[in-house]
C-alpha positions as CSV (number, residue, x, y, z in Angstrom):
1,X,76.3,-86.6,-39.7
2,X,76.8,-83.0,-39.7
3,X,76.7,-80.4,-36.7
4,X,77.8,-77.6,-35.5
5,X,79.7,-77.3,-31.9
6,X,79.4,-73.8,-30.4
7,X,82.7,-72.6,-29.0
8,X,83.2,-69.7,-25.8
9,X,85.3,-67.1,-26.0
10,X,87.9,-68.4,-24.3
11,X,88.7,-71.3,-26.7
12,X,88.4,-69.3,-29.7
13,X,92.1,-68.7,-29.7
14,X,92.4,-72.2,-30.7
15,X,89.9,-72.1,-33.6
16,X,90.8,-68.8,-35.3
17,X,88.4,-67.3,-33.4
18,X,85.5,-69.0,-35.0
19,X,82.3,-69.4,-33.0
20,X,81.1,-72.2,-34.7
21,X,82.8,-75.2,-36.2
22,X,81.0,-77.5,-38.2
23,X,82.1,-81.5,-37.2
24,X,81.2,-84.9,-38.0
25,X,80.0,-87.9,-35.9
26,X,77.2,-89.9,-34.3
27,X,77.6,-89.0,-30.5
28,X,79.2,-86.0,-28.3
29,X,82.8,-87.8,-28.3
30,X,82.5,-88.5,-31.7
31,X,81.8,-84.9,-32.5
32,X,84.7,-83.8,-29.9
33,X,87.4,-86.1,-31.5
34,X,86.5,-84.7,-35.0
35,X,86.9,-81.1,-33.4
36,X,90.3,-82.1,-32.0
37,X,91.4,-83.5,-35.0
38,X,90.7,-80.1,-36.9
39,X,92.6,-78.1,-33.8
40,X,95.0,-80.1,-32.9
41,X,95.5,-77.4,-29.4
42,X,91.6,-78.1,-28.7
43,X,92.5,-81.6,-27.0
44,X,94.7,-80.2,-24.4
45,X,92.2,-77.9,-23.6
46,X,89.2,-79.8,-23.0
47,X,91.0,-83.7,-21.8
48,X,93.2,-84.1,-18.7
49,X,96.3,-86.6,-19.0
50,X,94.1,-89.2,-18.8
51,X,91.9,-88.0,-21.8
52,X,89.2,-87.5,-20.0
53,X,87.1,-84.3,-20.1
54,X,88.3,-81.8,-17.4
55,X,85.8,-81.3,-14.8
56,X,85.5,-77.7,-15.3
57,X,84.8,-78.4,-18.8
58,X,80.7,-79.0,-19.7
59,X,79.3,-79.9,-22.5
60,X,75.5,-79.2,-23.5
61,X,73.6,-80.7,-26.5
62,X,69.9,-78.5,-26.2
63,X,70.5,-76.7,-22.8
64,X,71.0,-80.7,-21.6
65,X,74.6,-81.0,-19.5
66,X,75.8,-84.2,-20.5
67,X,76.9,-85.4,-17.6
68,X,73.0,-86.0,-17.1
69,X,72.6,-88.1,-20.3
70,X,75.1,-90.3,-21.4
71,X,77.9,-88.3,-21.3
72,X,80.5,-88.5,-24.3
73,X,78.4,-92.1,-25.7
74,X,75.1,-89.3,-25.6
75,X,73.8,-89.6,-29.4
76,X,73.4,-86.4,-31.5
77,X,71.0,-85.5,-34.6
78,X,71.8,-82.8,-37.1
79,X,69.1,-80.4,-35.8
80,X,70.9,-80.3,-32.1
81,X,72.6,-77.6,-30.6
82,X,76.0,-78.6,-29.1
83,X,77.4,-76.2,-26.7
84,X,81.3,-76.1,-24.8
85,X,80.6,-74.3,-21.4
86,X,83.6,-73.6,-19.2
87,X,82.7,-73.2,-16.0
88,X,83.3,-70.1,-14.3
89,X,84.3,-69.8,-10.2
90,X,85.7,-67.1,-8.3
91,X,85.2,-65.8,-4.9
């Protein structure tokens, strides 16, 4: 299945500065993987040493953080809006 994975500013580097990328899978990590594979730079980015996502790192599918559904295993449907979300601190 087909989606599209909105990308911040801050990534675009790594994508050509595209906003959107079109990706393949069934689930969040399916669709993450898929965007790693096309930007190979991505994966460093998003997954610590362990290949885990990096805490600062959120991903939203419909204004839902997944860390409140089922994280990477949360399914997807064509008609959902995938969002990366870096978070921001300061002080």
């Amino acid at each position: 299945m087909s989606n599209k994975i909105r990308i911040p500013t801050p990534l675009q580097s790594v994508t050509n500065q595209q906003v959107e990328i079109e990706v393949n899978g069934a689930t969040v990590g399916e669709l993450l993987v898929d965007l790693e594979t096309q930007f190979p730079g991505m994966k460093d980015r998003l997954r610590d040493d362990a290949g885990k996502l990096r805490r600062f790192i959120n991903i939203y599918v419909n204004d839902e953080d997944i860390r409140f559904l089922d994280h990477e295993a949360t399914p997807v449907k064509a008609s959902d809006e995938i969002s990366i979300v870096p978070a921001i601190a300061g002080g």
